[in-house]
N, C-alpha and C positions, 0 to 999 in steps of 0.2 A: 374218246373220252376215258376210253380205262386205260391208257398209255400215261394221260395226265393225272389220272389219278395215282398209281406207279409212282409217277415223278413227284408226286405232290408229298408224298409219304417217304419215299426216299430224301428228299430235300429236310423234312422235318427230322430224320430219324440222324441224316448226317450232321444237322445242321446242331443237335441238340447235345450233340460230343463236339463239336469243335466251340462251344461256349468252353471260354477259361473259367476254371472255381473263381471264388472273391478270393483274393490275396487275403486279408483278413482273417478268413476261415482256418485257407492253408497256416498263416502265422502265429496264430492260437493252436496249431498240432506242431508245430516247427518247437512252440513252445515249453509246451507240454511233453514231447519229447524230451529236452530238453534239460528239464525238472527230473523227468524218470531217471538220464545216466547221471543227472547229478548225483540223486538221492542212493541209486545204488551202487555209485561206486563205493568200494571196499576202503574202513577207513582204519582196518587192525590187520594186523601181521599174526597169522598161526602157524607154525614153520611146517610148511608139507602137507597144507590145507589153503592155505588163501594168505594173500598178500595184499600190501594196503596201496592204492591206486589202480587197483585191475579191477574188472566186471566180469562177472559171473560165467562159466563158460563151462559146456560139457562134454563130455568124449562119451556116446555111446554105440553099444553092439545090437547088433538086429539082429537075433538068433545066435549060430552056436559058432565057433572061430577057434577055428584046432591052435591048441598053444595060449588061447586069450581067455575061454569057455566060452560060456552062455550068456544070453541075451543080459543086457547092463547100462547103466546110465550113472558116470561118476562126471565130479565136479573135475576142470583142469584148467591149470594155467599154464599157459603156452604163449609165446613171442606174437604170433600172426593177428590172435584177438586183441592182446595190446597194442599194439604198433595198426594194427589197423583201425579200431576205433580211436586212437590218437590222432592218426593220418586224416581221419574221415573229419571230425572234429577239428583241427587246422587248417581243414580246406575253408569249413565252412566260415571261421572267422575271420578268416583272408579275406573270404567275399562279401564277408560283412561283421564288421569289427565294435558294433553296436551289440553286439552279442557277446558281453563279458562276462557272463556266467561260464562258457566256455573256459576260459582263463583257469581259472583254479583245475578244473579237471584236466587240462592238458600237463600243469606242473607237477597235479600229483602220481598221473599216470607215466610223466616221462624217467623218472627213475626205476620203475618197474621194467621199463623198455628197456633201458640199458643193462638191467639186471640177468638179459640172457645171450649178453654179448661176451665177445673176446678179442678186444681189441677193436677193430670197426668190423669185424665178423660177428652172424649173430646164427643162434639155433633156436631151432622150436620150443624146445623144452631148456627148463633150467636145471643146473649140477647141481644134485640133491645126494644125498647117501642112499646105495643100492639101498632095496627091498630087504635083498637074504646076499649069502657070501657067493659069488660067482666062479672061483675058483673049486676044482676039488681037494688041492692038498693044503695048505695054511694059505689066508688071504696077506696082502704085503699091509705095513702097519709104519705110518696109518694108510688106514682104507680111503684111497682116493675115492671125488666124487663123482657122480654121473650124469646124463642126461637119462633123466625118464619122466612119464606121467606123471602127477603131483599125489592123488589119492589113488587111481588106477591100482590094486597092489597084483602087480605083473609077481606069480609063484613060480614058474620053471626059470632054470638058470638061463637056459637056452634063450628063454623072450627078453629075459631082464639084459641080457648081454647083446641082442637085438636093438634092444629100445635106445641105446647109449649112441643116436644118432649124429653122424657128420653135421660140421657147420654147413648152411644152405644160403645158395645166392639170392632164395624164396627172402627168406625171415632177414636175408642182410642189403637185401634194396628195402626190405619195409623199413627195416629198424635204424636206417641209415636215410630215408627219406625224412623219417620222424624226428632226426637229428638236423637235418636242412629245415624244415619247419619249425623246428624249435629256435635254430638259430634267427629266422627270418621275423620269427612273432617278438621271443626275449633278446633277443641281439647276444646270445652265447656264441663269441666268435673264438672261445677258447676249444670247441670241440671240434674233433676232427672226423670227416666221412670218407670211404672207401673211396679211390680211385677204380675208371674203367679199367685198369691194368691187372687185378684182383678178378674181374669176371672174366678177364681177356685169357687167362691162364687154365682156365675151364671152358673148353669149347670143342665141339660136337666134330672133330676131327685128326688126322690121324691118331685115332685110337686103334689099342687093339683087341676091343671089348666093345660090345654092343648089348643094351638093354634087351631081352625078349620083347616088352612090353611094344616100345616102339618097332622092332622089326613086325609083331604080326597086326599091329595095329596105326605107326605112324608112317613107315615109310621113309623118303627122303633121306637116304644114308649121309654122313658126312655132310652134314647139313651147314655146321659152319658156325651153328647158334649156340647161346650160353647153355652149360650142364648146370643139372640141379644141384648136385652136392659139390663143396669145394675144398675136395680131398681129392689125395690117389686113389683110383680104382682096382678094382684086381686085373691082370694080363694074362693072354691066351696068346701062345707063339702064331698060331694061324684060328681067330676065332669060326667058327661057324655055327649054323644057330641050333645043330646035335649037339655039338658041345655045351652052347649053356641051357639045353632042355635037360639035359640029362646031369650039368652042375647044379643044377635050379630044382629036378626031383630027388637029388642026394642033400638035399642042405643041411640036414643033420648030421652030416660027415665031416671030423675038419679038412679032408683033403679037398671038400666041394667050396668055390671061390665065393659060396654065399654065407659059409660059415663065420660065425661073429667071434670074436675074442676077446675074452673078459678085459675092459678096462680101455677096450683100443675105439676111438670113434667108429661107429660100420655107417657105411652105405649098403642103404635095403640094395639084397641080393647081392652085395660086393661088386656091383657092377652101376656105372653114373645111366641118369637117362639126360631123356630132353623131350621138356615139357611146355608146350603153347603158351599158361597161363603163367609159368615160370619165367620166363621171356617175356612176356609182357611186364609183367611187373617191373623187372630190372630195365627194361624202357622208359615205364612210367618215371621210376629214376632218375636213369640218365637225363634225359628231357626237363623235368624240374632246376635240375643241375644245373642245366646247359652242357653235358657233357658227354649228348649224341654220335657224334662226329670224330671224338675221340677214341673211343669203344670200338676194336677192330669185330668186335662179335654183331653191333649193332645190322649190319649189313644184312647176314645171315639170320638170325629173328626177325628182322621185317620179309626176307624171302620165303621162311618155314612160316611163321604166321598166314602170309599170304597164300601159301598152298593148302592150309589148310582150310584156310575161309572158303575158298574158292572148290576143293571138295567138300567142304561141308556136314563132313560125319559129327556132326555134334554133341551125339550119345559119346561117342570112345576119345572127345576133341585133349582135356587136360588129365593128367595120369591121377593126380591128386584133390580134383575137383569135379565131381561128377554131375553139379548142377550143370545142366543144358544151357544157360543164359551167363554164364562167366566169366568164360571165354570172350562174349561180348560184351560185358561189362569191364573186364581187363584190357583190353585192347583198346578199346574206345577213350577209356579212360588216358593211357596211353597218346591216345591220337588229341584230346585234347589238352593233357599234358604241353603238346607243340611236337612233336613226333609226326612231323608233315609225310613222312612215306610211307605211313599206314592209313595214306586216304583213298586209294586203291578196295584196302582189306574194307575200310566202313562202308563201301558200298554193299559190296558184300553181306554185311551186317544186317545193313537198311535191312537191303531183300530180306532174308530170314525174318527178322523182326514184326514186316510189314506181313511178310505169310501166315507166321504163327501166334499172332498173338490171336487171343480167345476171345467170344463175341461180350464177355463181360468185360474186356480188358486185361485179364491176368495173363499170364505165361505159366507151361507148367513143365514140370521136368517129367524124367522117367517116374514110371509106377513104384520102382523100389524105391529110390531115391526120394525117402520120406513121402509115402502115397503121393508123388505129383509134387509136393513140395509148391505150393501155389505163390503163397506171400514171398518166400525170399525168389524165386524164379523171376517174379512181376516186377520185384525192387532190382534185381539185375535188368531186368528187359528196360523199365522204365528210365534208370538212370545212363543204360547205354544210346536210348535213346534223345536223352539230353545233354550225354555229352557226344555224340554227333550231331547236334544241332550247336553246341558251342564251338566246335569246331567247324562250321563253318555247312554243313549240309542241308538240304534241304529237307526236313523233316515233320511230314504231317502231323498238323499241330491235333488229329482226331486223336490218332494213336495215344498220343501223350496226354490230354484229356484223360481217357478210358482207363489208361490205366491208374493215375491219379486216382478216377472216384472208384476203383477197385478196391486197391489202398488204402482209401479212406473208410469204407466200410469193413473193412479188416481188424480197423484200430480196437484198442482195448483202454478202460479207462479206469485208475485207480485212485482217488487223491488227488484231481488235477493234473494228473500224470499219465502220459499217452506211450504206449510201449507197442510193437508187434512181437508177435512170436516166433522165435528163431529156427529159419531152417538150415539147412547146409551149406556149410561155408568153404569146410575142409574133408579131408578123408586122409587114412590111411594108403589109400592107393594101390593099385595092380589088383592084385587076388581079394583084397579088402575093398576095394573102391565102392561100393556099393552095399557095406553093410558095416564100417566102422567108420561113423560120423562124427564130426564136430559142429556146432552150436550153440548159440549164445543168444538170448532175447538183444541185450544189450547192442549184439551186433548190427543185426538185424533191425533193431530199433534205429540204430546211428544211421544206417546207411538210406534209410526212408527220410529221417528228418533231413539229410543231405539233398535227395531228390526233390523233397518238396521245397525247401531253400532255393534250389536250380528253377523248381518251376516258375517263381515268384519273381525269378531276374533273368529269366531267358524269355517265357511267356507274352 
């Protein structure tokens, strides 16, 4: 009797997460979403403060960061929040084209997008006028411009000559997906997108330089996969990893290969890496394109991705991404992209997914990592979880449930308008990874009403 009783309660307890919400419910929050990045996207230009077609985004410090100071929370505009709430926002109107509120906000954000390109290359940050003069003896005239933060005001010369970041393969598969979607919604057949021959020219071999980062934490030398920045790097006749310990604690030296130079694009630490989430992404890409197969580096990102799913260190998984759910969200995303050879890594995924998620349904990340960082952790886990089930897996409809009504009680409501609050999307990376974050409601917001879009047409 008490075996069935057990079972009776189990039955009821499983049975009561594997009910779907009402469509309905969910499309009154898809909606009301919806209304919010209408409403706040930005509709004025203040030059070196905010731009008209982006949404609200923030760079903050979690205590003190030699070179940066102390604990902070400034407004920024950067490539990745644009081009990713664009991207995120085009998907959804592909899948359903009855959603023409969409429309305006995609046209007014997509010049924004291209605003931090250079040619079909694109950077984080947009060329603004330094801070202060970078030079010690007369600056050259005129003063070229740079890549740095927008309100951030970076005071030593050293960080401002730092900040004046390489273009990246990161921000130039987003900003150049966001070009493939535009073309695909407006029929703008006059723009042009990178070729895989552009990332094929940045890849994780014969080099003669090596990241710290990945030697004590990724492994897999000569991996074969695309680097993050798409510049020359600095060279070591014979690198070894004394050599860049000891160029890496001189970097206020200019003889140390990390050192920056006024006015010259730097790759953080003068040295490229190679990053899981950055490879996925430029999968994501390719695969929208059609132009997987092409791409000599593709091979080698689906082998490094797959070695790492499969050890599974998830805390140290992306250099520049330190939520714990990312990585699965990038990937997967990728896998349903059409990227057939990273159905391998989604099992992978599944497992984790199906281990870690919490009896309320959320996901959480590490402790630093915005206390647990719950909402955006769940909005990755969730959406990884449905786009493995679009791609074709077999996917316990509980999980997906639970975290839905996790989600939905998360929500925030102002005006008819449904927002979540943003957690970590991006970081600084390496020494920073974990205590200079980026953020945006807006983001955060998009990528939920995405998920819940997917629940209503995959469910």
């Amino acid at each position: 009797m008490r075996y069935k009783v057990f079972f009776l309660l189990f039955f009821i307890y499983s049975h009561s997460f594997s009910q779907t919400i009402p469509t309905d419910s969910i499309q009154a929050d898809i909606e009301a979403s919806l209304r919010y990045l209408s409403n706040k996207q930005c509709t004025q230009t203040i030059e070196g403060k905010q731009y008209a077609g982006e949404w609200e985004a923030h760079m903050r410090m979690e205590g003190f960061i030699l070179l940066l100071g102390h604990k902070s929370n400034y407004r920024d505009s950067n490539c990745f929040t644009m081009a990713g709430i664009h991207n995120i926002l085009a998907e959804m109107y592909l899948a359903d084209t009855s959603q023409k509120m969409i429309l305006p906000m995609l046209q007014k954000v997509f010049p924004e997008v291209l605003s931090y390109s250079t040619g079909v290359r694109f950077n984080f940050w947009k060329q603004l006028p330094p801070n202060r003069d970078l030079l010690l003896g007369s600056e050259p005239k005129p003063v070229p411009l740079v890549r740095r933060p927008t309100t951030f005001k970076l005071e030593k010369r050293f960080i401002n000559k730092a900040a004046n970041v390489e273009n990246d393969a990161d921000d130039t598969s987003m900003g150049n997906l966001a070009i493939w979607y535009h073309k695909k919604i407006f029929g703008a057949d006059s723009l042009k997108t990178v070729k895989p021959s552009l990332f094929d020219r940045y890849l994780d071999k014969d080099r003669k330089n090596r990241h710290w980062y990945n030697y004590l934490y990724h492994g897999f030398k000569k991996s074969g996969a695309y680097l993050t920045w798409l510049g020359e790097e600095e060279e070591f006749n014979n690198w070894n990893i004394t050599k860049s310990v000891w160029h890496n604690l001189l970097f206020y030296i200019p003889y140390s290969v990390c050192f920056p130079h006024a006015y010259k694009p730097y790759i953080p630490w003068g040295t490229n890496d190679v990053d899981v989430v950055v490879n996925a992404n430029v999968l994501t890409y390719l695969a929208k394109s059609e132009l997987t197969q092409k791409s000599k580096g593709s091979d080698g990102a689906h082998k490094l991705i797959e070695k790492h799913a499969k050890r599974g260190r998830w805390g140290r998984m992306g250099i520049y991404y330190p939520n714990l759910y990312h990585f699965h969200y990038a990937v997967s995303r990728a896998f349903a992209a059409g990227d057939t050879a990273l159905a391998k890594t989604g099992q992978y995924l599944l497992d984790n997914l199906v281990k870690t998620q919490q009896a309320d349904g959320s996901y959480k990340s590490d402790k630093k990592v915005n206390h647990h960082d719950r909402i955006q952790s769940t909005t990755y886990g969730l959406l990884s979880l449905l786009y493995l089930k679009e791609a074709g897996m077999n996917v316990p409809s509980a999980l997906i449930d639970k975290s839905i009504s996790y989600l939905r009680s998360q929500r925030n409501f102002d005006n008819q308008e449904a927002y979540w609050q943003g957690g970590v999307f991006f970081s600084g990376g390496t020494v920073v990874r974990k205590t200079l974050f980026f953020t945006s409601d807006a983001y955060t917001t998009a990528l939920v009403a995405l998920a819940f879009q997917k629940y209503t047409q995959l469910m």
